[in-house]
C-alpha positions in Angstrom: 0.0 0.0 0.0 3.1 2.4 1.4 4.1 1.8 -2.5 1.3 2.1 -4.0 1.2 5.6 -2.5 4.9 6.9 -3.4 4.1 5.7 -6.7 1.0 8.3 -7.1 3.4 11.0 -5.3 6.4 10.6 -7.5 3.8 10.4 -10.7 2.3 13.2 -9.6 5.8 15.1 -9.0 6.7 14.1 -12.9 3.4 15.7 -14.0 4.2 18.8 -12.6 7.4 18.5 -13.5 6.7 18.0 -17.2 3.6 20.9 -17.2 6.0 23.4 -16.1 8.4 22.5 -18.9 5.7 22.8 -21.2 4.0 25.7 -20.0 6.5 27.8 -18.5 8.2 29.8 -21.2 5.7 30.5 -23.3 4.2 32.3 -19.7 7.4 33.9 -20.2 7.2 34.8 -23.3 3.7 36.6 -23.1 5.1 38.5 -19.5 8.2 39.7 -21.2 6.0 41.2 -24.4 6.3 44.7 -24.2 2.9 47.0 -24.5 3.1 49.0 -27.3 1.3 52.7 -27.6 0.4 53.9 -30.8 0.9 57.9 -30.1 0.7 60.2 -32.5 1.4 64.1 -32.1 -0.1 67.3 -33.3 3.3 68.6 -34.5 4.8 68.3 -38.5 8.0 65.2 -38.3 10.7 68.0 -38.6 9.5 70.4 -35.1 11.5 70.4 -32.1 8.0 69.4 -30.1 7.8 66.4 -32.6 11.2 65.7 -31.3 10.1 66.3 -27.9 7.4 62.8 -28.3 10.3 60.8 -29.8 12.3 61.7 -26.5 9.5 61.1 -24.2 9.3 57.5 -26.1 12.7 57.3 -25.4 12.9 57.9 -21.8 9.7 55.7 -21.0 11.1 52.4 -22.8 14.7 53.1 -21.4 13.3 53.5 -18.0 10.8 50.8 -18.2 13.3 48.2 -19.3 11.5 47.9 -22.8 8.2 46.9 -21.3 6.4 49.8 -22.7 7.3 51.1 -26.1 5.2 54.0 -28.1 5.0 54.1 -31.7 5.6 57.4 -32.4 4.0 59.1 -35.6 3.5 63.2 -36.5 0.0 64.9 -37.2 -1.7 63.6 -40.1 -0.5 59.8 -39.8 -3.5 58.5 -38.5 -6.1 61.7 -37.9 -5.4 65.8 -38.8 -3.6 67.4 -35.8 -7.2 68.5 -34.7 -8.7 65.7 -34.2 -6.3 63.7 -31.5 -8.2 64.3 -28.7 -11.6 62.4 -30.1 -9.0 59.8 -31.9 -7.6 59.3 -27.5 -11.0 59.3 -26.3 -12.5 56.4 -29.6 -9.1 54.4 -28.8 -8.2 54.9 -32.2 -4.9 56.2 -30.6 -3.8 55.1 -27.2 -2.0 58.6 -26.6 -1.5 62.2 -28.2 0.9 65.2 -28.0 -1.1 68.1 -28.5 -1.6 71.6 -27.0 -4.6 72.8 -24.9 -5.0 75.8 -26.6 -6.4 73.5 -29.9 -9.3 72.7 -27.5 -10.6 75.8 -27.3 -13.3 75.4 -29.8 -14.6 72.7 -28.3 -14.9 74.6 -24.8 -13.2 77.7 -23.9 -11.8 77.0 -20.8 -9.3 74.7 -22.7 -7.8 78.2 -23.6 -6.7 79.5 -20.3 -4.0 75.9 -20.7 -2.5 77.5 -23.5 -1.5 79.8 -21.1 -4.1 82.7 -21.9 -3.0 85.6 -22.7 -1.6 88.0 -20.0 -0.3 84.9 -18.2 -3.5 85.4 -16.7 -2.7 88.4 -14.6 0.7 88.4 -15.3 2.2 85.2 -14.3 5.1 84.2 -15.7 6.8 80.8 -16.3 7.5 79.7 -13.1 4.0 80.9 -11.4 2.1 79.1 -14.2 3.7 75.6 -13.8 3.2 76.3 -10.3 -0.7 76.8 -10.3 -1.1 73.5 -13.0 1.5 71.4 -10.4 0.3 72.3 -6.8 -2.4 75.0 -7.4 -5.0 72.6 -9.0 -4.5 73.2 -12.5 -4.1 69.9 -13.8 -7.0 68.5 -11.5 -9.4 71.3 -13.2 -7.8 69.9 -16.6 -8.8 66.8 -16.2 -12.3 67.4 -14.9 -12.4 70.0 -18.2 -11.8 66.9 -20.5 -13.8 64.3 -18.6 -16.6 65.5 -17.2 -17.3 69.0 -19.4 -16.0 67.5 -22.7 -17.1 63.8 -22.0 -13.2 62.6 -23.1 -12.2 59.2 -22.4 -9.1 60.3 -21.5 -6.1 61.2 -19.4 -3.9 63.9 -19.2 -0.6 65.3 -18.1 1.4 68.2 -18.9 5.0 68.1 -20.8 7.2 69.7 -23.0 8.1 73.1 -21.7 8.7 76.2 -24.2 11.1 78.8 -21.9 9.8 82.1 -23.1 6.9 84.3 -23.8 5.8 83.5 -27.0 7.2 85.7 -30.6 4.7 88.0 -31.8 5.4 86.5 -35.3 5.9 86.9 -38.6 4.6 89.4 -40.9 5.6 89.4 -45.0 5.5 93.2 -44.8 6.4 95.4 -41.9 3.6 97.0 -39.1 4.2 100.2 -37.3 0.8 100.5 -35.6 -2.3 98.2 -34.3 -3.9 99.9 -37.9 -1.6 98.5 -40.1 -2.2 95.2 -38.3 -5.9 95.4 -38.6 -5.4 95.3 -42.2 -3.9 92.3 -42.4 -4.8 88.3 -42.4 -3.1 87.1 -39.2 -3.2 83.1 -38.4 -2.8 82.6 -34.7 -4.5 80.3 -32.1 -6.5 79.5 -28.4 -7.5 82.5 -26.7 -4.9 84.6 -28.5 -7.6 84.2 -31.6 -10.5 86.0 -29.2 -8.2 88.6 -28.0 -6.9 89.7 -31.7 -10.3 89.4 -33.3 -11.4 91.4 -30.3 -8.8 94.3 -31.4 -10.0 94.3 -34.5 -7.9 91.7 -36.2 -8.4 89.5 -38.7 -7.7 86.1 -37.7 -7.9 82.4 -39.2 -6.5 79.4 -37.1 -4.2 76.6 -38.8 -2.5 73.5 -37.5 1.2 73.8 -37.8 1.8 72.0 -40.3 -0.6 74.5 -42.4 0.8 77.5 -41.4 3.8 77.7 -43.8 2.1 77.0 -47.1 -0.8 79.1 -46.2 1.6 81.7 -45.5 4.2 81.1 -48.7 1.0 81.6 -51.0 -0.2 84.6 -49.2 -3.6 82.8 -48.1 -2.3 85.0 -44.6 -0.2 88.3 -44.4 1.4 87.1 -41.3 0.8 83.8 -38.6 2.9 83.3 -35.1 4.2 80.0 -33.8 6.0 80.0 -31.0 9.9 81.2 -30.6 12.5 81.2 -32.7 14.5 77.9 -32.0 11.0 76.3 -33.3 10.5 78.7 -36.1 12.9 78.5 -37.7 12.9 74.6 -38.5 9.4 75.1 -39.9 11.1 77.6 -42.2 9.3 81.1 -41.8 12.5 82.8 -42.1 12.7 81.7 -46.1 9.0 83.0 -46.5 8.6 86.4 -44.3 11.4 88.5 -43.3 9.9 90.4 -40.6 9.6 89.3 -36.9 8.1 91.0 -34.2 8.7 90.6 -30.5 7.8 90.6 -27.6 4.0 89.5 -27.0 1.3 89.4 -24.3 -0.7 86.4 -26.7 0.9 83.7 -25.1 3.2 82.9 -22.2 5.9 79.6 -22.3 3.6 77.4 -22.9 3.0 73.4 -21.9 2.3 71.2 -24.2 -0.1 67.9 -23.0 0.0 64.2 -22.8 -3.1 62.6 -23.9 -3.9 59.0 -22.8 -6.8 57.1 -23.5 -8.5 56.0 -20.0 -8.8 52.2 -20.5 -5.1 52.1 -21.4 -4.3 53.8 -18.7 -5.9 51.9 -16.6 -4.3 48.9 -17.9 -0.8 49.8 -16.7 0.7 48.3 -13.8 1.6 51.1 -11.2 5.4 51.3 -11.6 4.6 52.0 -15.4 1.8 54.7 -14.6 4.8 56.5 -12.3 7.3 56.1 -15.4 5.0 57.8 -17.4 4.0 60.5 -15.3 7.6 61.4 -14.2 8.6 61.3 -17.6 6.4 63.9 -18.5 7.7 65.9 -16.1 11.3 65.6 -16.9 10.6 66.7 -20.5 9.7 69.6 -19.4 13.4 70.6 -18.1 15.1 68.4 -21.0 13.2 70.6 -23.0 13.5 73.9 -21.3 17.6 73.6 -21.7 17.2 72.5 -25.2 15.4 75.6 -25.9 16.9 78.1 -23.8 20.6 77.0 -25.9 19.2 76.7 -29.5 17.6 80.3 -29.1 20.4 82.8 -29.6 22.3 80.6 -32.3 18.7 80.6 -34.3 18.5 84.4 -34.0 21.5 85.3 -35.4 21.4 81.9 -38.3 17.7 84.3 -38.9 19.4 87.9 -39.1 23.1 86.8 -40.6 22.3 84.1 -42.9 18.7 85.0 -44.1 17.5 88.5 -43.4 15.5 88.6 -41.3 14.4 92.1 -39.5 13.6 91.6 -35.6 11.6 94.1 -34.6 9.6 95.6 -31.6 6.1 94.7 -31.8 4.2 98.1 -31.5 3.2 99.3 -28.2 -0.1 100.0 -29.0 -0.8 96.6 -30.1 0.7 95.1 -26.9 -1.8 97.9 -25.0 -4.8 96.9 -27.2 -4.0 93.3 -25.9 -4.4 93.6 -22.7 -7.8 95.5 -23.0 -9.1 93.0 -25.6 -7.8 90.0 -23.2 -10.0 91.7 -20.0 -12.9 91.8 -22.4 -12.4 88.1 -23.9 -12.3 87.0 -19.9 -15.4 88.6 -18.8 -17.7 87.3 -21.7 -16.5 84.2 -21.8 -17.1 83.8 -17.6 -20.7 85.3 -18.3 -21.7 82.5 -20.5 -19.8 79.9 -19.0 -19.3 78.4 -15.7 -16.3 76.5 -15.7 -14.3 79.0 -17.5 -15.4 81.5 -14.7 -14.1 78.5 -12.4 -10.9 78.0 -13.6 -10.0 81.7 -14.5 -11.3 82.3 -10.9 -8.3 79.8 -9.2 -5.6 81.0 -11.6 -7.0 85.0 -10.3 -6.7 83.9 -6.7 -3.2 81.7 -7.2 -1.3 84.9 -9.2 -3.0 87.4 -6.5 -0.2 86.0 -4.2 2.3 84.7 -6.3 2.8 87.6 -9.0 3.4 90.2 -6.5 5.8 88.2 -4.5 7.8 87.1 -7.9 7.8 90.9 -8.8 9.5 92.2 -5.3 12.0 89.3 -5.1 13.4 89.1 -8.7 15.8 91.7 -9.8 16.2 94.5 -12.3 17.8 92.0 -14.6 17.7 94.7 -17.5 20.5 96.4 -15.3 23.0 93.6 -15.8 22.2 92.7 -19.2 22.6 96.6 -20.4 26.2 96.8 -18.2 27.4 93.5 -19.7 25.7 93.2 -23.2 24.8 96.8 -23.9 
């Protein structure tokens, strides 16, 4: 009987044995298969924020160990740079690079992400990364796309641009906000209220429109963003003159768009890889920019002619009265744009008057060093 029993035992062992020979690496196999994203961007294959997805790709595969890859592909592959956000939210993509700002047709509140004009009430840089990261921004953001646009999606915020936005590019010069209302002017987000506001006549173009629209004079003059990005789209060979500064549009953030049931699917320690990668585009990007600035300025005026020139200070006056009109319509008419401008109001009440009193007259050092 005793060996009737080690017999069943030791048979028993054997099957085991043999089911984990058989069964064992292809259990492997399926753990070690990466998950692969299809992503696609809102940006043409030759800009820097096109560049900026294929680094994000980068950094989320090397710090994942290759279990999460994205297939990265530029607007237009798959749907027109418009159109990512519904394409996230279907599951036709699993994720999307775009801009808030493109959402603003959709529901204005999407504008004050771009950031709004103003910065709104005058934050800069620092204060508006601060509001998004620990003054609610993002949180509002999300309940924008979810629960106000019905998205099925996720979002973060990425890839930083340093500076205020260029005023842009005209194919004839502007001394005055007249000369400007007589032109065709391509620009985007809020910034489109506050110019038609003034008196301007605006269209709105995805980027990868802007140049040919421009080249066969569809538009007298568009903006982008600053000149290490403009100049790889090639303005410089179709306008020669370039205005800055600009109250349109502070640095702006670009976002991370994620479809919610792939999302979901990620284990933790991949959700906290994506997330974090985000976030560190946003200073791989901010040095990238800040170097390739002053070596595109002077590639612009040395090489191909370009005029830099000081955007008009009525125009930059007009903008801030158009940009105080634009804010109170839009909060009449709709609540959550009233709820969101209302936080950014009450986050740059404290913070802009603080950033004003501790940072320095910088123009002093740059006019005894750099004239």
């Amino acid at each position: 009987m005793q060996r009737i029993v080690r017999c069943h035992v030791w048979l028993g062992l054997l099957v085991l044995m043999i089911s984990s020979i058989v069964w064992t690496p292809a259990e492997v196999a399926a753990a070690d298969k990466p998950i692969v994203w299809k992503v696609q961007s809102t940006w043409p294959g030759s800009n820097l924020l096109h560049f900026s997805v294929q680094e994000l790709a980068k950094i989320v595969e090397e710090m994942s160990g290759g279990r999460l890859k994205w297939q990265v592909l530029p607007a237009g592959a798959i749907v027109g740079a418009f159109e990512v956000l519904d394409a996230v939210s279907r599951g036709l993509l699993d994720a999307a690079h775009g801009w808030p700002g493109y959402w603003a047709g959709k529901h204005a509140a999407a504008g004050l992400y771009g950031p709004p004009p103003g910065g709104p009430f005058g934050m800069g840089r620092l204060e508006f990364i601060s509001w998004l990261f620990a003054g609610g921004g993002l949180e509002l953001y999300n309940e924008l796309l979810q629960k106000e646009l019905k998205m099925n999606v996720v979002a973060f915020f990425t890839t930083s641009l340093p500076y205020w936005e260029a005023f842009g590019w005209l194919r004839k010069p502007m001394a005055s906000l007249d000369d400007l209302r007589k032109l065709k002017y391509r620009t985007s987000g809020l910034g489109m209220e506050m110019m038609k506001t003034m008196g301007v006549s605006v269209v709105t173009l995805p980027g990868g429109e802007v140049l040919p629209a421009l080249e066969r004079g569809a538009i007298d003059g568009a903006e982008w963003a600053i000149p290490s990005h403009d100049i790889l789209i090639g303005f410089q060979n179709i306008a020669k003159y370039y205005y800055m500064p600009d109250l349109r549009q502070p640095a702006s953030y670009q976002e991370f768009l994620i479809n919610k049931e792939k999302w979901a699917a990620l284990p933790p320690d991949l959700q906290a890889i994506v997330k974090y990668a985000c976030w560190a585009e946003i200073i791989r990007m901010t040095a990238v920019s800040v170097d390739l600035e002053s070596k595109a300025v002077e590639e612009m005026v040395n090489k191909h002619g370009v005029q830099i020139l000081q955007t008009p200070e009525d125009v930059m006056r007009a903008q801030i009265e158009a940009m105080d009109k634009v804010y109170a319509v839009e909060s009449e008419k709709n609540p959550f744009f009233a709820k969101v401008l209302d936080s950014q109001r009450a986050f740059a009440k404290r913070a802009v008057p603080h950033a004003q009193r501790i940072q320095p007259p910088l123009e002093l050092l740059s006019q005894h060093y750099w004239k």
